[in-house]
N, C-alpha and C positions, 0 to 999 in steps of 0.2 A: 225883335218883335215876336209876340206870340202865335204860334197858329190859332186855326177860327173856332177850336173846340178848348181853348183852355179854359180850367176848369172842372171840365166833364171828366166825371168821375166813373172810371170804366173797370170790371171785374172781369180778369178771363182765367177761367177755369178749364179750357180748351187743350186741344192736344194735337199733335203731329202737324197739319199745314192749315187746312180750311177756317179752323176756330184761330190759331195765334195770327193767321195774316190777314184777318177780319178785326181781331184786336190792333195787332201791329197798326195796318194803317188808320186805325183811328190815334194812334201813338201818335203815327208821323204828323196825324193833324191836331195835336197837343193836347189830347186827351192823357188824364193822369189812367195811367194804367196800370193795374196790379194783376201780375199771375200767380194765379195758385194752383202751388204742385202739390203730388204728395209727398211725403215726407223721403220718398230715394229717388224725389227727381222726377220730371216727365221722362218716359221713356226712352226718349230722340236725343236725350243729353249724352247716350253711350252710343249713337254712333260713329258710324267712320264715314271718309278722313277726318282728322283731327287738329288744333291748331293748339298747343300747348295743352292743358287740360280740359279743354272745350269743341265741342264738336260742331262741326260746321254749320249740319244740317240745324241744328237748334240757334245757331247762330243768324243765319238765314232768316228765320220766322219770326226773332222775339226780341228784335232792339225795339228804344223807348218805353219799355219796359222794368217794374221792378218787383221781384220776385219773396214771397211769403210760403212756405211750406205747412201742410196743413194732412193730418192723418184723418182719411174722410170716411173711415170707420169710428172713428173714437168720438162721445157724444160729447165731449167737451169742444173739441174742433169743428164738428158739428155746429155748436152755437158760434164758433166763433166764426166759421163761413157764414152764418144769417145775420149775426150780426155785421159784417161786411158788404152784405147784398142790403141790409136795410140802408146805407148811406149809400149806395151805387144809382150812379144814372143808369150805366147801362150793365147789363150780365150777358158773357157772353160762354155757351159749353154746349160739346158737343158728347155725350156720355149716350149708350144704346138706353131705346126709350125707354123709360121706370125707373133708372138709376137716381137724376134727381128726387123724383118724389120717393127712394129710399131713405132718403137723407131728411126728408119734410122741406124740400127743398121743390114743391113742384109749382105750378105757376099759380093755382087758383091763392094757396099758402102764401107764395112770397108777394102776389099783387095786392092780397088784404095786408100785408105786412107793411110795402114800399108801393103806396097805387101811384107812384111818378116813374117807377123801374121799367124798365126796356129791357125784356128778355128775350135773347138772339139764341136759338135752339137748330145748330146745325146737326145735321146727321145724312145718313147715307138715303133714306128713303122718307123720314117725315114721322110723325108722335103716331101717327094712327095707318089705316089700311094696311092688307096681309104678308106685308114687306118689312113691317115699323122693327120688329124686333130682332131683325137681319142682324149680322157683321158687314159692314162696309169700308172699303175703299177709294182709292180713283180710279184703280185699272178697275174693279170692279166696275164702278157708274160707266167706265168708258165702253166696256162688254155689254154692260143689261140696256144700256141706253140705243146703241147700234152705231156709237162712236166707230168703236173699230172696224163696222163692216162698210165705213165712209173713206178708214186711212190705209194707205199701203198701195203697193204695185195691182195692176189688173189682174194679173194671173199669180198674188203671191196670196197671204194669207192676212186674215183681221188681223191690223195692227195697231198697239199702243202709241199712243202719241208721243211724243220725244220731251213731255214734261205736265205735270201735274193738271191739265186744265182741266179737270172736274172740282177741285178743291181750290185752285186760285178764283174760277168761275164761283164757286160757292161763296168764298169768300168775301167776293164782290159785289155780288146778290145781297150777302148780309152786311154790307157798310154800305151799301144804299138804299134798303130798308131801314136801316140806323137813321140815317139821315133823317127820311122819310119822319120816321118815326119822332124825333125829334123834335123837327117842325110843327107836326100835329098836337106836343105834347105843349108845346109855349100858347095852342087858345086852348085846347081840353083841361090840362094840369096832368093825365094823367098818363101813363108809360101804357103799352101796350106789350104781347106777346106775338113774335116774329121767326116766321119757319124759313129755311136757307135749308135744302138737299145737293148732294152729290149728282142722283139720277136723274131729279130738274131742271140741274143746271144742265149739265149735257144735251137733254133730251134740248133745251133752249136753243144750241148750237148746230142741231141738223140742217140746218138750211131750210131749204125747200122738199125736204125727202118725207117727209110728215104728208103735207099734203099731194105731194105727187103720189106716195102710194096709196093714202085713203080715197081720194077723187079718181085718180087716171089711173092705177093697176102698176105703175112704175116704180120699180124695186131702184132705189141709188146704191151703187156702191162705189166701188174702188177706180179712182182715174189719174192714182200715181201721183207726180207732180204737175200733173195739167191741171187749167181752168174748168172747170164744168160748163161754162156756156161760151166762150168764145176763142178763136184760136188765130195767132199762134203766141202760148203762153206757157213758158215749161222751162225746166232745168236746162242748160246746155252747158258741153262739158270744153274747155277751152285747149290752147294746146300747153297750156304748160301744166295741164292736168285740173285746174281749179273749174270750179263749175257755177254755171252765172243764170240766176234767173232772170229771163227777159219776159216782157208783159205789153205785147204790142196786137193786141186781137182788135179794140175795136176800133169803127170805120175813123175815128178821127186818130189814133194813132198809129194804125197799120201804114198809111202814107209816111209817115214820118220815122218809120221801122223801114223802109223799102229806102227812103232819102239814104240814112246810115248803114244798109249796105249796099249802095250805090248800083242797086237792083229795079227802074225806072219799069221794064219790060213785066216786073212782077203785076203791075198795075193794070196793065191789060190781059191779065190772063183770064177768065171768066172763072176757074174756079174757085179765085182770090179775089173777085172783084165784090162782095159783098159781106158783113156781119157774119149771115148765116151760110153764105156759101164755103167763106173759109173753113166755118165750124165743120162745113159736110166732108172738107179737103182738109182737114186737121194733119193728119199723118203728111200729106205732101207740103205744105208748107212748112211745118216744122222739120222736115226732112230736109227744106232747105237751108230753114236759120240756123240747125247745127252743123251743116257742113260748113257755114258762113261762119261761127263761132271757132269750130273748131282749127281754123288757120289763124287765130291769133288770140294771142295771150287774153289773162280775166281782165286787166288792165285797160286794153287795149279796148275790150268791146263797152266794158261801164263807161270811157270816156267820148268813145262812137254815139252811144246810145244816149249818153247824158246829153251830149250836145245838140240831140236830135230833139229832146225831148221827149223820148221812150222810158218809162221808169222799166230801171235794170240796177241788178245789186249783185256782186260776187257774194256767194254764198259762204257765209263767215264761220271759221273752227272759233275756238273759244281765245284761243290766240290771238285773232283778229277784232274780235269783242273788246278784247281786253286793252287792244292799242287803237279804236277806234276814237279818233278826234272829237267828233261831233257828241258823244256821249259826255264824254269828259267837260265839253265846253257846256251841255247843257246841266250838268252835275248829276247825269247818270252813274258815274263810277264815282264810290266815296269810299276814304279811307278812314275806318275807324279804331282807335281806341278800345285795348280790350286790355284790363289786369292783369290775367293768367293768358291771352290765345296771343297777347298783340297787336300790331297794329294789321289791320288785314281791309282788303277790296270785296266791296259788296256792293249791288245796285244802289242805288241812289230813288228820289222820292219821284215818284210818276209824274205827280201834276205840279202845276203852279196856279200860286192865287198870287196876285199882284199885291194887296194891301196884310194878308196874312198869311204870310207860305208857311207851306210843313216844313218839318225839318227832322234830324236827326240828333236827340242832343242825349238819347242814352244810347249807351254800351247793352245790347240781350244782359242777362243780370245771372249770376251765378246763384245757386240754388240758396235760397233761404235767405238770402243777401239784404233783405232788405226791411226785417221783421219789425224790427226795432222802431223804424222811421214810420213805416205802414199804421201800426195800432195806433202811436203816438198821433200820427194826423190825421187820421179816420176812425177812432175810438176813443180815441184821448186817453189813452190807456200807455205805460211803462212796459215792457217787455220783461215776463219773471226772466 
């Protein structure tokens, strides 16, 4: 079966994570996809680790994909990106703002050119306001956003998150504006243009810290691995060393946190005896669930806890990811198929549609791989 997007004819001109895993998963959802690089490669094709001649990180972002190389100085390649954006449903790039319209490639140009084109314009701050012509990143958005002044220990330092979510978020943002966009374009006829930031997205992700400081004067920061509103909710570290989050704060699962450690007297205690009172006795309760943890293995507490009905999870090295069951049985780990890297383990596709799933049916595409096939079915043109 096809996914629910075949057909869709999708251009990514995109680079590093936010623009190809905004492409990618519209891949997964059978959108024909073409990247175009320049002619020595996106950048992220040299780094490291490496898997035969292909590097991971590039591997990661850009399966279901097939790959065109294009010198986006040179005015012949030039025409021939516009001529490829004219059959495009959707364009997706993320280039510091002015760079398309160097190329006559900007949007008022290409919606008189393509008025059914969907153009997904990622960037770190957005086309306009005194930010637009920044350099960005993800640790960047996670800094300027106040990401990091949310992650880390109480008494340690603003910390970076432990993986890209300013650019996956971005990402995301911009395949469901796609979608969006889509939809609207099957009664209008016609594509619209669609902004996806770095600093947006983040800024999306503060919680409640937005409005706690503009209304109430309340600065959020740093609270480690604890819950911000209810307790007792945190890392605990077991005895054979492994460390196990337990999530037993509110009133209907603290009872059933105290059943599984066979702690009945916890229940009358007044300063556990309610939501917020435990929140006020965070420290003392959780003082007691890790001395509780700490007498028996990660094992030992996840099967406590599960039985109880407490959600608790040993907290997983990448070892543990990789042999984890339920992933595999959902087809979160896939192995794929690669000419020069091999066959290699990589996530697998998020969601499921019942009558038209995604799927994985390319291999990320070696550089230029794919020229020949690309003109011939979207220009109907011969490759000199």
């Amino acid at each position: 079966m096809t996914g629910p997007l075949d057909g869709l004819k999708v251009l990514d001109v995109s680079r590093f994570i936010a623009g190809p895993v905004c492409a990618m998963q519209l891949g997964d959802l059978g959108a024909d996809v073409v990247k175009v690089e320049r002619k020595e490669g996106e950048e992220t094709r040299e780094n490291f680790p490496r898997l035969g001649d292909q590097s991971i990180y590039f591997l990661t972002f850009n399966r279901n994909k097939r790959s065109i190389a294009l010198d986006f100085r040179d005015p012949a390649d030039q025409q021939t990106l516009r001529r490829l954006i004219a059959r495009a449903d959707v364009l997706i790039e993320n280039f510091r703002a002015g760079t398309m319209e160097k190329m006559g490639c900007g949007w008022e140009a290409l919606h008189a050119m393509n008025p059914r084109l969907i153009m997904v314009r990622i960037s770190g701050f957005g086309q306009d306001g005194p930010f637009s012509g920044r350099a960005c990143f993800d640790a960047i958005a996670q800094a300027m956003s106040g990401l990091m002044t949310l992650t880390g220990q109480p008494d340690g330092p603003p910390t970076l998150a432990g993986t890209y979510v300013a650019d996956y978020g971005t990402a995301l943002y911009g395949l469901s504006a796609t979608l969006a966009a889509l939809i609207k374009r099957q009664e209008s006829g016609k594509g619209q243009l669609i902004e996806a930031t770095l600093l947006e997205s983040c800024i999306s992700m503060l919680m409640t810290a937005i409005p706690a400081q503009a209304q109430l004067g309340i600065s959020t920061s740093r609270v480690g691995n604890r819950d911000r509103f209810v307790a007792p909710v945190n890392n605990f570290q077991a005895s054979d060393g492994s460390w196990v989050y337990v999530q037993g704060g509110t009133d209907p699962l603290f009872p059933r946190l105290v059943a599984a450690m066979e702690m009945p007297e916890l229940l009358e205690d007044p300063r556990f005896s309610t939501f917020y009172r435990r929140f006020e006795n965070a420290d003392a309760i959780e003082a007691i669930v890790a001395a509780w943890v700490r007498e028996r293995t990660a094992e030992a507490v996840v099967e406590s806890m599960d039985r109880a009905g407490v959600p608790c999870a040993k907290v997983a090295t990448m070892a543990d990811v990789i042999a984890n069951p339920q992933l595999r049985a959902r087809g979160q780990l896939v192995d794929i198929p690669h000419p020069s890297a091999g066959t290699y383990t990589t996530h697998g596709v998020s969601i499921r549609l019942s009558d038209t799933p995604a799927s994985v049916r390319l291999p990320p595409p070696r550089l230029d791989e794919h020229r020949a096939e690309i003109l011939r079915e979207w220009l109907g043109e011969e490759a000199s």
